[in-house]
N, C-alpha and C positions, 0 to 999 in steps of 0.2 A: 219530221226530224226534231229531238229533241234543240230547244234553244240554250241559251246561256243567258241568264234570269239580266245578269250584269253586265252583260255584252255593252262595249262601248266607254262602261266609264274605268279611267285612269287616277290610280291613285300612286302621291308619293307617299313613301313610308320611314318615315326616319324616328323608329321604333329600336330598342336591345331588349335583350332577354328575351321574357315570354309574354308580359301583360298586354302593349303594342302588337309585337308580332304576331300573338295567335288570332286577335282582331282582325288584321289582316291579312292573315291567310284564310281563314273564314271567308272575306270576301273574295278572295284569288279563288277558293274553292268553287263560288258562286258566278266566276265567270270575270271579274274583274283584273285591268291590267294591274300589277302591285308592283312598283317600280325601289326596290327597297335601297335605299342612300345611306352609303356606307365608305370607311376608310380604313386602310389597314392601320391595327393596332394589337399590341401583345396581347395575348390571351387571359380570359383573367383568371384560369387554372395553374398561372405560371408554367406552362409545356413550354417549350420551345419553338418558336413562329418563325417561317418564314412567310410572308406576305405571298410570293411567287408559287409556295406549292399549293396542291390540292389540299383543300380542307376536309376531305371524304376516305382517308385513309381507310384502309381497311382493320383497321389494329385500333384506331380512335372509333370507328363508329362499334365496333364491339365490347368498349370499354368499358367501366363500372361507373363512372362518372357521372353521365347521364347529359353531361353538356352538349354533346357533338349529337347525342339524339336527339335534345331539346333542338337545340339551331333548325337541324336537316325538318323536321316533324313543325316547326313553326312559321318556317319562311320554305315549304315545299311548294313549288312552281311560280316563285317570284322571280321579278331580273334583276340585278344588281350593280346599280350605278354606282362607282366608287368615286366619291368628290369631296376634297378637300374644305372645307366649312370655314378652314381659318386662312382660305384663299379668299382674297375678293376677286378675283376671275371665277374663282369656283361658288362663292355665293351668287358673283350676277347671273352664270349659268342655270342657278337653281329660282331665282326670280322668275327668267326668262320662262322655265318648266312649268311652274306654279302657273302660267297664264295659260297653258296647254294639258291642264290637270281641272280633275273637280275634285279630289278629296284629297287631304295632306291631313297624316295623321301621325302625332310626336310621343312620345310618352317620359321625356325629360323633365327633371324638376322646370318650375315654371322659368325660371333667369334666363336658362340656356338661349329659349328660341325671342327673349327680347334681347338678350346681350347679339344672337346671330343679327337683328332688325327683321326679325322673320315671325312676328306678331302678326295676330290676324288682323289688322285694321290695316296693316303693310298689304297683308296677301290679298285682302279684298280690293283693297286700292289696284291694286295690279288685275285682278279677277273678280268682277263684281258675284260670279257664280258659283265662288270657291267653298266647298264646305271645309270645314279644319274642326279634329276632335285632337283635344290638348288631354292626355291623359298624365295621372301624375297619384301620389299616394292620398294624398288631402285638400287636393283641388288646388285650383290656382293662387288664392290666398293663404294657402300653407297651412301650416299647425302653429296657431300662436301668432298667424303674423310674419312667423318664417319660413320663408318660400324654398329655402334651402336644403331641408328636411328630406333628406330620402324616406324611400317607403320600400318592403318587400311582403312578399306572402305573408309569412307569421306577421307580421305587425299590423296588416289589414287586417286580418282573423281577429287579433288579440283587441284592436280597438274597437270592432265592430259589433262585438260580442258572441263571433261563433266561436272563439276558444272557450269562452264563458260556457257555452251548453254541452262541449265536448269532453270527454273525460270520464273517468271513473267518479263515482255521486259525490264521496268524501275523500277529494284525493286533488291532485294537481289538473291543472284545466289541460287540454289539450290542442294543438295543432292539425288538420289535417290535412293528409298528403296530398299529393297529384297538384299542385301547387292551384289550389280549387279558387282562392281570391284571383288570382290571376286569370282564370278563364273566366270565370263569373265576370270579373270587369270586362276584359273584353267582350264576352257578347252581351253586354250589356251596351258596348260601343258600337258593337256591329249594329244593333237596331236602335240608337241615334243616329248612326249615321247615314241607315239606309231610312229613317223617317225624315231628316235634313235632305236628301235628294228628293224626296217624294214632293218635299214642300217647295223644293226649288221648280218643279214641272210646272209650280202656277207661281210661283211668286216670283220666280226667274232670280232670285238674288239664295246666296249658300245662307249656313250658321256657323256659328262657332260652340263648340260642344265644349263645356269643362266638366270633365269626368271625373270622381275622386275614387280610388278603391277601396276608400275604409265606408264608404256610404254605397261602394253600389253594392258590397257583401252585405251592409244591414239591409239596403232594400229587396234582397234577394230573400231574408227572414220570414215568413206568409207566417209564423205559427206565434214563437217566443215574445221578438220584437212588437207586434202589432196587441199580444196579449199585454204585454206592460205601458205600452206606448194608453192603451184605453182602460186600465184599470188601476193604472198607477203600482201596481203589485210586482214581485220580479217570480218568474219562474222557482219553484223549491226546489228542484233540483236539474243536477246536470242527468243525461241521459244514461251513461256509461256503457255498456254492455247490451242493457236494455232502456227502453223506451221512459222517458220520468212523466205520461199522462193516459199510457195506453199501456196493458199487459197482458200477455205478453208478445212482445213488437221489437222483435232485433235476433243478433245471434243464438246461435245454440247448438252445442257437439252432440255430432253423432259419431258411430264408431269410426269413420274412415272418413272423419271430415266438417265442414260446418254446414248448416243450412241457416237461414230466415224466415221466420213466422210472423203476422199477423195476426190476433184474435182476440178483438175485442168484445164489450157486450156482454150480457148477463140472460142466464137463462139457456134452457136446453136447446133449444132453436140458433140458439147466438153463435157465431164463429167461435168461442170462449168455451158455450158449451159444447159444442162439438169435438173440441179438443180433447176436454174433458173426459167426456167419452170415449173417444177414440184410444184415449190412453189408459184407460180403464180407470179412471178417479172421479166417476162422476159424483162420489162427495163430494166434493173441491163445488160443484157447479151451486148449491144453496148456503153451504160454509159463511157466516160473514166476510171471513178472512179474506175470500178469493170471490164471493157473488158480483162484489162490480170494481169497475177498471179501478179506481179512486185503490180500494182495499186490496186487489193484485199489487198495484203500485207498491203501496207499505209494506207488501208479504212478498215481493216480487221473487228471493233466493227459494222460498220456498215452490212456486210456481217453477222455477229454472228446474229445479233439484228435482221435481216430477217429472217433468217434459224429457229432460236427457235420462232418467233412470229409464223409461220405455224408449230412447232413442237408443239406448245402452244396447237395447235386448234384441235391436233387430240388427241384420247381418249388414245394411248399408244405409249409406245417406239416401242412395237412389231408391230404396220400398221404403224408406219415411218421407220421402217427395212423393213419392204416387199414393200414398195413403192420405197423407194431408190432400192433395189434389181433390182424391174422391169423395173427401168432406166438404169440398169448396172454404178450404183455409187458404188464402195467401200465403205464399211459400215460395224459395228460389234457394237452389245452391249459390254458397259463398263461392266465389271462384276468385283465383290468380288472376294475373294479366297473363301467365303462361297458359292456364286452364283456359282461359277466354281466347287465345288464336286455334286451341283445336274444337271448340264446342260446338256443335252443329248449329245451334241458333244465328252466330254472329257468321257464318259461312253461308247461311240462309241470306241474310241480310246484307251479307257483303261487307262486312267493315272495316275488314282487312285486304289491302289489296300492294300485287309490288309496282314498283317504280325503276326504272331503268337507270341506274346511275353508270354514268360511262367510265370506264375503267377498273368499278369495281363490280357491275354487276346486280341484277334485284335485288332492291330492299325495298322486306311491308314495312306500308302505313298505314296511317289507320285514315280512313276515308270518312267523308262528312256522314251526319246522319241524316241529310236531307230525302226526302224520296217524292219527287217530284212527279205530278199524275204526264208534263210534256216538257221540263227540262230541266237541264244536267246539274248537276251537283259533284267533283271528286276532284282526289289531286290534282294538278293541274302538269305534273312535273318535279323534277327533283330538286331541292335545294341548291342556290346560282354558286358560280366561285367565286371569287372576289373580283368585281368588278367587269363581268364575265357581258354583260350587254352594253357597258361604258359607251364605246365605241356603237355600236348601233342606236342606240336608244339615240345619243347627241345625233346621228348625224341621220334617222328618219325625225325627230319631233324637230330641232334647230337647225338643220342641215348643215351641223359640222363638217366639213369637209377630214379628208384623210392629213393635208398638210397642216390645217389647224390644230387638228386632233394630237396631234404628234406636238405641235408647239403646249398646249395644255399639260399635256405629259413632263414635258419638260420641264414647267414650270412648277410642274407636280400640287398645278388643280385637280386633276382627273389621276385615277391609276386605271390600268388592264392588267392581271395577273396571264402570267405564265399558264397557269390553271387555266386559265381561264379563256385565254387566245388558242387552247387547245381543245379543248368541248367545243367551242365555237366552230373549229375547223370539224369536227365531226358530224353536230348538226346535220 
């Protein structure tokens, strides 16, 4: 029977947005408990909140926004302790947790978790086993010395130098989507933090990981960064469209749509010459202009302007895929995110799958890419309601009783949503 790689260990996650959370769902996906610590506060779309209802509407998760997909898609099969932070009944509670935890992972400017006294030399002193990953835009010493600095996607990009490569050649740098610094950092955290447990099996004591995102998107670089880092030289150009050291290496229209090519190399033999031929221009293949990738590079419109004139003349994308194929050119449809839930590939592979949310009904997600030869990898569940395990979580790890529970409440250390006392009852 398959196992669950993470079986066993408990993390706290007092993580917002996406850079934190997808960290840790990542690991929830792997089989870990992610106990996510949270309070109700307004939205920061300005909609209107009420703490008590359901955060799973059916009208917000189909909205244009993309917030209420972000939340459900990053924190999918966590529990959600709702505790007061600027309680001191609701800080000791979470002391107390920490001892009953091996990984606590934050992603607040660095102040926050020393003004909470919730520093890891605190958390270790209480858990000598505790690992803790501090994630933040510029690392714990900040930009400049100021620790105060937010950080967001574009601005990890733009200092990191992947806006620097992005873009059109002569033109404005660019940004790109799917909020790519943000996942990059976290699994970038995910494997500190699963090498911090490994080291803990023998050293028997956690780490303390300070994570920056404008340094884990440069270290993510294998090509640009590592060429200037050892030659002192910068990249001549940005990519754009196509590739700025290989040609031709990126998009290209076909009649009914985009595809991508590789083909580099010189000579009739060469992926380059193959094209060549295939497209009937095998002058092109001893031409200076176009013989080696260096000269594609400088002539590259005119290499575009070949390739779609013969992409022009056939009837679809799908016989210039199978044609390049049977050259052995690297090649792949551009697809949507729309295109990619019906493609037969990703239904192959599974990467889409639904989730049961109560009251409203399945909704896909998209599932880890893990593919384990004897254990599990996938959602785990659907995204908590607010404060929706409060109540279980204290009273199996601290044995909160039911009359405590209720004093907590009142003093409004803890909350349990309405939402949330309602999916519990359905369980």
């Amino acid at each position: 029977m398959p196992t669950d790689l993470l079986a066993g260990i408990r993390i706290l996650d007092f993580t917002l947005a996406a850079v934190g959370p997808f960290c840790t769902r990542v690991l929830c996906d792997l089989g870990a408990e992610v106990i996510h610590v949270e309070w109700p506060r307004a939205r920061h779309d300005g909609q209107a909140f009420d703490p008590d209802a359901t955060r799973f509407r059916r009208d917000q998760m189909l909205a244009d926004n993309q917030s209420d997909q972000l939340f459900a898609h990053v924190n999918a099969g966590k529990k959600s302790l709702a505790i007061n932070l600027k309680s001191p009944e609701g800080l000791e509670l979470i002391r107390e947790l920490v001892v009953a935890c091996d990984v606590v992972v934050e992603n607040m400017t660095p102040r926050v978790m020393q003004n909470l006294g919730l520093t890891y030399p605190e958390l270790k002193r209480l858990n000598p086993r505790i690992v803790m990953c501090s994630m933040s835009g510029f690392g714990q010493g900040g930009l400049d010395g100021d620790t105060t600095k937010p950080c967001s996607d574009p601005i990890a990009q733009a200092m990191s130098g992947l806006s620097w490569l992005t873009g059109e050649r002569d033109s404005y740098p660019y940004s790109i989507g799917g909020g790519i610094a943000d996942t990059i950092t976290s699994m970038v955290g995910v494997a500190a933090i699963l090498a911090a447990l490994l080291s803990r099996t023998t050293s028997g004591e956690g780490q303390f990981v300070d994570l920056a995102m404008v340094e884990s998107v440069a270290y993510l670089d294998c090509t640009s960064l590592p060429y200037s880092a050892m030659t002192g030289r910068q990249v001549g150009a940005r990519n754009g469209a196509q590739n700025s050291y290989q040609s031709p290496m990126g998009p290209l229209k076909a009649k009914d749509g985009y595809l991508s090519i590789q083909a580099y190399g010189e000579g009739p033999d060469s992926p380059w010459g193959r094209v060549a031929q295939l497209i009937g221009r095998v002058d092109m293949i001893d031409d200076p202009r176009y013989r080696t990738d260096a000269a594609r590079v400088v002539n590259v419109a005119d290499v575009v302007e070949a390739i779609e004139l013969w992409l022009g003349s056939l009837p679809s994308r799908d016989i210039a895929l199978t044609l390049f194929g049977a050259e052995r050119i690297l090649c792949a449809p551009i697809l949507s995110q729309l295109d990619m839930l019906s493609h037969p590939y990703f239904a192959e592979r599974g990467t889409f799958g639904d989730i049961e949310y109560p009251g409203l009904g399945p909704v896909t997600m998209v599932q880890p890419p893990f593919k384990f030869s004897d254990a599990s990898a996938y959602v785990r569940g659907p995204a908590p309601e607010m404060g929706e395990h409060t109540r279980t979580l204290l009273a199996d790890i601290l044995g909160v009783d039911h009359g405590r529970f209720e004093e907590l409440v009142r003093s409004e250390a803890v909350f349990e949503s309405a939402a949330g006392r309602a999916r519990g009852r359905q369980a």
